[in-house]
BALUMSE-841904 format. One record per residue (C-alpha): residue in one letter; x, y, z; residue number from 1. Coordinates in Angstrom, 1 decimal. Layout:
% residues N
R  code      xx      yy      zz  pos
R     a       X       Y       Z  NUM
...
END
This chain:
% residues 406
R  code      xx      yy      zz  pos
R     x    56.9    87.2    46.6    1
R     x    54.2    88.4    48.9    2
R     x    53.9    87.4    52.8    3
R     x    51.6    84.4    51.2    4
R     x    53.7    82.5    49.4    5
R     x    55.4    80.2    52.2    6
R     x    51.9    78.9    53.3    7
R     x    51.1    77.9    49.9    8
R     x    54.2    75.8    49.3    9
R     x    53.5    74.5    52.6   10
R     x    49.6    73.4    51.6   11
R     x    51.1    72.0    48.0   12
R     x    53.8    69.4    49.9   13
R     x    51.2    68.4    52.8   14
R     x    48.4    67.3    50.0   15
R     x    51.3    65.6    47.4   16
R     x    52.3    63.2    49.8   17
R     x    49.3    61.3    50.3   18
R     x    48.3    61.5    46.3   19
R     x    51.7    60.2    45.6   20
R     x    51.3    57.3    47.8   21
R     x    47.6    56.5    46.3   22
R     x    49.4    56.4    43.1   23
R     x    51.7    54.1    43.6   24
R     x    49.8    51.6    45.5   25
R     x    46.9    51.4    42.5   26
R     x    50.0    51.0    40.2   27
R     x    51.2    47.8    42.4   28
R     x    47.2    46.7    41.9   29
R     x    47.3    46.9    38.2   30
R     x    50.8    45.2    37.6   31
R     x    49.3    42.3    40.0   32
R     x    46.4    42.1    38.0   33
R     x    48.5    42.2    35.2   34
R     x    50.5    39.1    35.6   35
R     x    47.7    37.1    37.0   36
R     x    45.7    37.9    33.6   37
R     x    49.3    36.6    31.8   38
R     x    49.5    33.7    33.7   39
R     x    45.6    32.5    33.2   40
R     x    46.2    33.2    29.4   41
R     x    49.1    31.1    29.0   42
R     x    47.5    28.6    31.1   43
R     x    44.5    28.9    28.8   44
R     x    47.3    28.1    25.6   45
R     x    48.6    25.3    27.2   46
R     x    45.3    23.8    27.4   47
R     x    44.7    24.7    24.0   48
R     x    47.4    23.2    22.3   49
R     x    46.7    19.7    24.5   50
R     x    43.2    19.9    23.1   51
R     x    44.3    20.4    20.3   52
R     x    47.1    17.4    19.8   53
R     x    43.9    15.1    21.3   54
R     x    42.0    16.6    18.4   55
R     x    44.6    15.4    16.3   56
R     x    44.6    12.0    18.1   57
R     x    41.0    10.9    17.9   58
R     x    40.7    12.2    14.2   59
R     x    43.8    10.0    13.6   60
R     x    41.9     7.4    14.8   61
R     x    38.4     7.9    13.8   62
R     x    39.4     8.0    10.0   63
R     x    40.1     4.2     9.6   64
R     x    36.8     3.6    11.4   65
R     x    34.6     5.7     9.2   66
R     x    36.2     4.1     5.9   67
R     x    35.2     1.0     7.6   68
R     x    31.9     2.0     8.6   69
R     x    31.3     3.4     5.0   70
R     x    32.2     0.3     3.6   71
R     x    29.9    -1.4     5.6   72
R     x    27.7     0.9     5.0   73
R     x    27.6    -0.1     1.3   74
R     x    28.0    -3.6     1.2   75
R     x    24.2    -3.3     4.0   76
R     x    22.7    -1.0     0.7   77
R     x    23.9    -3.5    -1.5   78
R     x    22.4    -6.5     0.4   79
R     x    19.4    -4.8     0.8   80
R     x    18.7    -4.2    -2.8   81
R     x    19.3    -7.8    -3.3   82
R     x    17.1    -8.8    -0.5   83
R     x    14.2    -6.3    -2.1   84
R     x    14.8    -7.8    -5.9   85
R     x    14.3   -11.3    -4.4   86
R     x    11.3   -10.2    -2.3   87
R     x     9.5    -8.7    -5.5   88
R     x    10.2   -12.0    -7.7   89
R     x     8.9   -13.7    -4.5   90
R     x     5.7   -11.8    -4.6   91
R     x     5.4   -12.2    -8.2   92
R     x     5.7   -15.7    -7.3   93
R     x     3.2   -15.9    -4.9   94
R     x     0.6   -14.0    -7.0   95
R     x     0.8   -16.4   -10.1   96
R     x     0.8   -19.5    -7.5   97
R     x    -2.6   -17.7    -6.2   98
R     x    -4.3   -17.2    -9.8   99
R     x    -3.4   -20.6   -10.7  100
R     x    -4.8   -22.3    -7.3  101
R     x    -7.7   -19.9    -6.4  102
R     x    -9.2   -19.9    -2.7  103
R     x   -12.2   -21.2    -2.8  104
R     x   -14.8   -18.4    -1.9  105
R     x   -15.8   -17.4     1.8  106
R     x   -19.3   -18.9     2.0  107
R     x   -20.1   -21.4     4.2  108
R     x   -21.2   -25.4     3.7  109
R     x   -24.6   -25.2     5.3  110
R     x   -25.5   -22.0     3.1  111
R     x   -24.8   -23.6    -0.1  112
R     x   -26.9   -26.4     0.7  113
R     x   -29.9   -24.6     2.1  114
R     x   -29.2   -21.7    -0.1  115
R     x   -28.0   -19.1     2.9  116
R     x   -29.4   -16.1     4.5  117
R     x   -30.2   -14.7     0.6  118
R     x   -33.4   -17.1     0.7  119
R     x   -34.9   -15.8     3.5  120
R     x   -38.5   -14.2     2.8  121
R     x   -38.4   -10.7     4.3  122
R     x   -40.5    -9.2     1.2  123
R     x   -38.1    -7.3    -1.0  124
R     x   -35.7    -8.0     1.4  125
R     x   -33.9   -10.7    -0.9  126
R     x   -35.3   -10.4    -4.2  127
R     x   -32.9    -9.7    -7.3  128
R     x   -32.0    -6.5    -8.1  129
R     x   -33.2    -4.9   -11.5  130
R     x   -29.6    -3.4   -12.8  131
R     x   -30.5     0.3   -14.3  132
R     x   -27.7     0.7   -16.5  133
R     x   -26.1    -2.2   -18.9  134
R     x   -22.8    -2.3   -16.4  135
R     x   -21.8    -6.3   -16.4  136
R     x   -18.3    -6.0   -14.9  137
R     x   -16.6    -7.7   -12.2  138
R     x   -13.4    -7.4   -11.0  139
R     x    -9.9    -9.5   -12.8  140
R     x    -7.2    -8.7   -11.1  141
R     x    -5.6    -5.8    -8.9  142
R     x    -2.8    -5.1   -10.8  143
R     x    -0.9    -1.9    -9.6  144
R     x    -0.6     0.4    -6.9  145
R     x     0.6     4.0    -6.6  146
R     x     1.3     5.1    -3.1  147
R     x     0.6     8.7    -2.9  148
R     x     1.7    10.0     0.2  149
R     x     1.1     9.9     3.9  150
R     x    -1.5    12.4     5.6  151
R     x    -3.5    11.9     8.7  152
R     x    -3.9     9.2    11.4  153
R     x    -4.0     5.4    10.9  154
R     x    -8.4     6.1    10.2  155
R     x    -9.2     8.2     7.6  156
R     x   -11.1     8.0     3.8  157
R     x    -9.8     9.9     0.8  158
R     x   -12.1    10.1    -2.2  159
R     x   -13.5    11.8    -5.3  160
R     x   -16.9    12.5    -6.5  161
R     x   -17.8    10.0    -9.3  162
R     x   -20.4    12.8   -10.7  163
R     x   -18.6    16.0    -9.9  164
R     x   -15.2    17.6   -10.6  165
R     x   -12.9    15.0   -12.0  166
R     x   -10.0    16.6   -10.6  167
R     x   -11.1    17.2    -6.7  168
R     x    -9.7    15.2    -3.9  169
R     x   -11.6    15.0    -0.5  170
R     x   -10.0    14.1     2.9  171
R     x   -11.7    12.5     5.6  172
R     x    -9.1    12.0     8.4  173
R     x   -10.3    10.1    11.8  174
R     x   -13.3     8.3    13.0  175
R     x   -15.0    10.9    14.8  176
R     x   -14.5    14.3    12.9  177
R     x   -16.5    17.2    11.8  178
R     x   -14.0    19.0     9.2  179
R     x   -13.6    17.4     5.6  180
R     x   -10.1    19.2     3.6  181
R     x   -11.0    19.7     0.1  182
R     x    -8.0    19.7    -2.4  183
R     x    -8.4    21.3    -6.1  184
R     x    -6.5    18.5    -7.8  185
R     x    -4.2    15.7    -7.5  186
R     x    -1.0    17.1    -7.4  187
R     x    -1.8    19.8    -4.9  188
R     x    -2.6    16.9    -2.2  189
R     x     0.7    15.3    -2.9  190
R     x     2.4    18.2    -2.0  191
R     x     3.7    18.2     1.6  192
R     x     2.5    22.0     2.1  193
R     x    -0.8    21.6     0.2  194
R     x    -2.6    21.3     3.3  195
R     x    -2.3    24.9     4.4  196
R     x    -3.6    26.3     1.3  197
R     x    -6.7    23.5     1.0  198
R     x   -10.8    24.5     1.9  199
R     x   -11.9    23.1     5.0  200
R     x   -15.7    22.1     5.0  201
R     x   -17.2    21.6     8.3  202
R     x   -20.2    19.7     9.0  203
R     x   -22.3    20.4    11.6  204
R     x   -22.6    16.9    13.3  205
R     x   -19.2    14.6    13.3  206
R     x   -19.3    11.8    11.2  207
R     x   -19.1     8.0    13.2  208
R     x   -16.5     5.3    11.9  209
R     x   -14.7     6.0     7.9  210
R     x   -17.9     4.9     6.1  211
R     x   -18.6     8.6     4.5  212
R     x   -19.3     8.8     0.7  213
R     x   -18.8    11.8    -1.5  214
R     x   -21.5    11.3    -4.4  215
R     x   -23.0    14.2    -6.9  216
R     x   -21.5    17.2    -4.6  217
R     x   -23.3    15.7    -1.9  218
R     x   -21.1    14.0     1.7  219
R     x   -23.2    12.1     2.7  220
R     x   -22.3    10.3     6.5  221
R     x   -23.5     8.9     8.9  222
R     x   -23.5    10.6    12.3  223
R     x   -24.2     9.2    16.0  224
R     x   -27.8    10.5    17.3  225
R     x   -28.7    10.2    21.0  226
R     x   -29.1     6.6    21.8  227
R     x   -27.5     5.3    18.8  228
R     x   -24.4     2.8    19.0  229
R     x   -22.2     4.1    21.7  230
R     x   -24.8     6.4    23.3  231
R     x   -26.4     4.4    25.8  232
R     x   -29.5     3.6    24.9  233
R     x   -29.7    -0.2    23.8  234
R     x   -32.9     0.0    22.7  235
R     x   -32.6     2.7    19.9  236
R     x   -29.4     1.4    18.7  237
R     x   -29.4     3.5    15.6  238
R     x   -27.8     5.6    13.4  239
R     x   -28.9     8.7    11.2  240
R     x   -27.7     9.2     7.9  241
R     x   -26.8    12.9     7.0  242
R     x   -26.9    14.4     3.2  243
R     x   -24.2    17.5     3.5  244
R     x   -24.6    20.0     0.1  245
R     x   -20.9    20.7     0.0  246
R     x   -21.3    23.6    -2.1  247
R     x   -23.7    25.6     0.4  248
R     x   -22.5    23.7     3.1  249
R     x   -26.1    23.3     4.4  250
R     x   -28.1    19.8     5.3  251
R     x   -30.3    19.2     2.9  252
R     x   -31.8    15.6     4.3  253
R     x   -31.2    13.3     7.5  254
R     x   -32.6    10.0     7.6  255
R     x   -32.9     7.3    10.6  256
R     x   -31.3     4.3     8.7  257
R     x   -33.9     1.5     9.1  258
R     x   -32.3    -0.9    10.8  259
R     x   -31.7    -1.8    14.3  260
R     x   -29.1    -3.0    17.0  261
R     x   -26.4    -2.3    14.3  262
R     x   -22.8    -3.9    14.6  263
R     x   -19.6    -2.8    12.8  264
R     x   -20.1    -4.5     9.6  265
R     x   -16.2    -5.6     9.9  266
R     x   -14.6    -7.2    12.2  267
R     x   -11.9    -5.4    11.9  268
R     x   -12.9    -2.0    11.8  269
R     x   -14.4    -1.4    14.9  270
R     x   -15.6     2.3    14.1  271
R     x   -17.5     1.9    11.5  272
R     x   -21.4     1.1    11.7  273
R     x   -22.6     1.9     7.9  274
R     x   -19.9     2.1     5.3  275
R     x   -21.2     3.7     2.5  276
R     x   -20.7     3.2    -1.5  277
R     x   -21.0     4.3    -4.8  278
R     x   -20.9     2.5    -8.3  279
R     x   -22.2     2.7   -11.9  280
R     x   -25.9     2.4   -10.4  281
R     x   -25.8     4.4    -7.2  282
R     x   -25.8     4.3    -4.0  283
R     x   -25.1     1.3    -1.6  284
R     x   -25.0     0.8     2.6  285
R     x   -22.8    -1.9     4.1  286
R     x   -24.2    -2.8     7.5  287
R     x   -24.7    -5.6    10.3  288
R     x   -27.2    -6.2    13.2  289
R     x   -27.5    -8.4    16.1  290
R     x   -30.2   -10.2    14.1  291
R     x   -27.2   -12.0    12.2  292
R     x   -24.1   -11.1    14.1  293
R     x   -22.0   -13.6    11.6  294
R     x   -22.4   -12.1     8.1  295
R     x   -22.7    -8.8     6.3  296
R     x   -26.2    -7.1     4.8  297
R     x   -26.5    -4.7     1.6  298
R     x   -28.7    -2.3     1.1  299
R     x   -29.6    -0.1    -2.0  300
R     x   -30.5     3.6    -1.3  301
R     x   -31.9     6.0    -2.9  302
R     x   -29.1     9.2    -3.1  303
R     x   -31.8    12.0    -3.4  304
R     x   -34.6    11.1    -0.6  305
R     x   -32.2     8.4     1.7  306
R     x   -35.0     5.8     1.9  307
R     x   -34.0     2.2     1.3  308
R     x   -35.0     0.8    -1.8  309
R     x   -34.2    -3.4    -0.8  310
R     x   -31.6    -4.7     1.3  311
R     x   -29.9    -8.3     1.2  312
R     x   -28.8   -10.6     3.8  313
R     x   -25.2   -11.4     2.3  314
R     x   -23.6   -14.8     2.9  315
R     x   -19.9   -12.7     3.5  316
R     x   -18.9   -12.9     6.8  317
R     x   -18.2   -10.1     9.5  318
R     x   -15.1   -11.6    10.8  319
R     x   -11.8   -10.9     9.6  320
R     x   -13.5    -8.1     7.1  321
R     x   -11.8    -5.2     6.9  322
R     x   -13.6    -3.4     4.0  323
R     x   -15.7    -3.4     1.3  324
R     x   -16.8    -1.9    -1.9  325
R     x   -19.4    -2.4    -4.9  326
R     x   -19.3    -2.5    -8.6  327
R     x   -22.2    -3.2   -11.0  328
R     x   -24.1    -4.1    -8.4  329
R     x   -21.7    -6.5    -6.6  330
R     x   -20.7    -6.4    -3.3  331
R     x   -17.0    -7.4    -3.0  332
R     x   -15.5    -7.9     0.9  333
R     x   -12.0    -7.2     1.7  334
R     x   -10.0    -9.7     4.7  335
R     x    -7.1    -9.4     6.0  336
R     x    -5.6   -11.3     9.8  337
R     x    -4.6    -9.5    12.6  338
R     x    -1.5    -8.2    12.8  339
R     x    -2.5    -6.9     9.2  340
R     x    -1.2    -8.9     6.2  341
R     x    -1.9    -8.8     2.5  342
R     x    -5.8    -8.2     1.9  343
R     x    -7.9   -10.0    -0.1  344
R     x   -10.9   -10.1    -1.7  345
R     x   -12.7   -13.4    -0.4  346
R     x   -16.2   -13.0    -0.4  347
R     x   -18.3   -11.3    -3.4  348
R     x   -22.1   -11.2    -3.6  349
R     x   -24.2   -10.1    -6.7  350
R     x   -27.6    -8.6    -6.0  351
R     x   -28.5    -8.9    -9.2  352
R     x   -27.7   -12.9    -9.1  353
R     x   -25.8   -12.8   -12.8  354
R     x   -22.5   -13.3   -10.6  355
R     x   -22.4   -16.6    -8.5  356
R     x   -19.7   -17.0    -6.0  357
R     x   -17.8   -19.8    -7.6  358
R     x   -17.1   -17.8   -10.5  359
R     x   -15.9   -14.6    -8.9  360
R     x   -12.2   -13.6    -8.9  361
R     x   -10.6   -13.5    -5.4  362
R     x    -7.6   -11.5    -5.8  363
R     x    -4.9   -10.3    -3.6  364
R     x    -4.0    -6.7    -2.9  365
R     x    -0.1    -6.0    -3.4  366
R     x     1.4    -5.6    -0.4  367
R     x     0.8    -2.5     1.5  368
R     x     1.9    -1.0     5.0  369
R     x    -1.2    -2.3     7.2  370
R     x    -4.8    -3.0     7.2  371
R     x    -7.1    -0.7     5.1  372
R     x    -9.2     1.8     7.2  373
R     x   -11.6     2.5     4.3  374
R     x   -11.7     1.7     0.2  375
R     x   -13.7     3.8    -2.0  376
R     x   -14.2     3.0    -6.0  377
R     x   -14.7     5.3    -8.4  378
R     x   -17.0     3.6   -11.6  379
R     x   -15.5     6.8   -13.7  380
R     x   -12.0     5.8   -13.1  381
R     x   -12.3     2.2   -12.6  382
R     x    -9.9     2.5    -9.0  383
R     x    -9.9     2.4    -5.8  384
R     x    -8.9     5.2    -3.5  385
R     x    -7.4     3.4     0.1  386
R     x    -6.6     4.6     3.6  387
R     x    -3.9     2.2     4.8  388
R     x    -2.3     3.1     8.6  389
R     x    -2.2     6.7     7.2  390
R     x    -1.1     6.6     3.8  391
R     x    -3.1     7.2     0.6  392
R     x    -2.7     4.7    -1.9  393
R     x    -4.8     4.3    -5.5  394
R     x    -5.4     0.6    -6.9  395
R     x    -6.0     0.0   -10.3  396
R     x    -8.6    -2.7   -11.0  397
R     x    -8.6    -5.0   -14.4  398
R     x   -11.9    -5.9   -15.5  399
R     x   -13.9    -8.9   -17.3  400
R     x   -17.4    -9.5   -18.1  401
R     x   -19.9   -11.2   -15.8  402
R     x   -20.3   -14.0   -17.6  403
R     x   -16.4   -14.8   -18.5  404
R     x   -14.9   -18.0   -16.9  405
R     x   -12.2   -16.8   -14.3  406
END
């Protein structure tokens, strides 16, 4: 060993000693650590298996109720369906009670004797209409319903064209909107996810009220001009009537309806200034003016040019209305109360004069989920497409002849 090696073993000892003690203290640190982890896990065991045995406890306890609640729950289904079999005999009731004891029609005392608003000389104001086609059909009885689905707000029209597409559904949803949805068929609008994959059609003025008519690929609507009801202007209380091609999405005519200081024809639908229709001989206008704030006017229109051919001061009042629609040249008014109940027709009114008032049918509508927002009939069909608080709903109408005792 060389003169070196003493100072070496000397440098080795002096640095052991403190690495030794390093050593040993983190092992002390560890083996603390250790037991605390031990302790919190049995701690964490302890709390398990108490949780546990309350588990136990409340599930013990829980199952009578639930067999309870489940019969309960049964014997409530099982009252139910009782209480909805009684309510359908009881509507089935009612309705026969109602055909056997008819209302008597909505026309007031003093217009029967002085022959009503329809007598008044305003040129070819009031004058018959001259039918174009052979149609003689009034309505029977509404007899069914078919609740399609729900799409929309509580204002909306659904429709199809009587001269187009037999197939095609349009949706109008709201009162002031500029976007109609167009659906290829049936079925695709009762799908829930139909909606994604329909055409959208926008117009290029929003349409006023739910009183739009879809009629030989045409929408025709009628839209709110400056100054007209709403606007401001009280002297030009107007509104101009839009035809929208729907295929070239263009305007092909806009018309100023002639009339002034127009109301909503309904008393109950607030939105609506001209309702629109269609039937076997064309194209119809339900309106009101200040001039005679208590009852309803027709007017017959001309689809291709918009100019009104004759109008009619109806003896069908505004209040209570809610709707209305034509067939064969008959204008048939839909009531209801507010809240909503069951509709019904009460008030009819023949331009052509073959249908008195007497005579008419005044059905019910079965019951339905609110107050109709708009009705549209469709003379290839023979039904009626309704909006009703949001849901889509198809009527089916019976017919009889004109001149067959009700």
């Amino acid at each position: 060993m060389g003169p070196s090696t003493p100072f070496l073993l000397w440098l080795l000892l002096s640095w052991w000693g403190p690495l030794g003690g390093q050593q040993h203290h983190l092992v002390e640190y560890m083996e603390r650590r250790l037991a605390a982890l031990e302790e919190r896990l049995a701690q964490c065991q302890d709390q398990s298996s108490r949780h546990a045995a309350e588990l136990r406890d409340f599930k013990n306890k829980m199952l009578p109720l639930l067999e309870v609640a489940e019969k309960e729950r049964e014997a409530l289904r099982t009252e139910a369906d009782s209480i909805s079999g009684r309510v359908d005999r009881l509507e089935r009731e009612v309705d026969y009670l109602e055909t056997q004891n008819p209302a008597l029609p909505c026309v007031e005392v003093e217009e029967k004797v002085t022959g009503g608003p329809a007598t008044k000389g305003k040129g070819r104001r009031n004058e018959k209409y001259d039918m174009l086609t052979d149609c003689s059909y009034t309505i029977s009885q509404v007899r069914s319903v078919k609740i399609l689905r729900r799409f929309g707000g509580s204002a909306g029209l659904w429709t199809k064209d009587p001269l187009g597409p037999a197939e095609k559904i349009y949706v109008l949803d709201g009162t002031q909107n500029d976007t109609a949805i167009v659906f290829p068929r049936l079925r695709d609008f009762s799908l829930s996810m139909a909606a994604r994959k329909a055409a959208r059609v926008r117009v290029p003025y929003p349409w006023v009220g739910t009183g739009q008519l879809v009629y030989g690929g045409f929408l025709y609507y009628a839209r709110r001009p400056p100054g007209g009801p709403g606007g401001g202007a009280e002297s030009e209380n107007t509104l101009q009537l839009i035809k929208f091609h729907l295929a070239n999405r263009t305007v092909v005519d806009s018309s100023v309806f002639p009339a002034e200081a127009l109301i909503p024809p309904y008393g109950l639908t607030a939105d609506t200034y001209i309702d629109l229709a269609a039937d076997e001989e064309g194209l119809w206008a339900v309106y009101a003016t200040q001039e005679d704030d208590r009852h309803l006017c027709l007017a017959k229109l001309d689809p291709q040019t918009l100019d009104t051919e004759q109008q009619w001061d109806t003896p069908c009042p505004r209040e209570n209305a809610e709707a209305a629609f034509v067939i064969c040249g008959t204008l048939y008014v839909v009531y209801n109360t507010r809240p909503a109940s069951r509709a019904r027709i009460q008030c009819s009114f023949d331009a052509s004069g073959t249908l008195s008032p007497e005579r008419a049918a005044l059905p019910y509508f079965p019951r339905r989920y609110g107050a109709h927002a708009s009705l549209r009939y469709n003379p290839r069909e023979r039904q009626l497409y309704a909006w009703d608080d949001g849901y889509q709903i198809v009527y089916k109408l019976e017919m009889r002849k004109k001149e067959e005792e009700v």
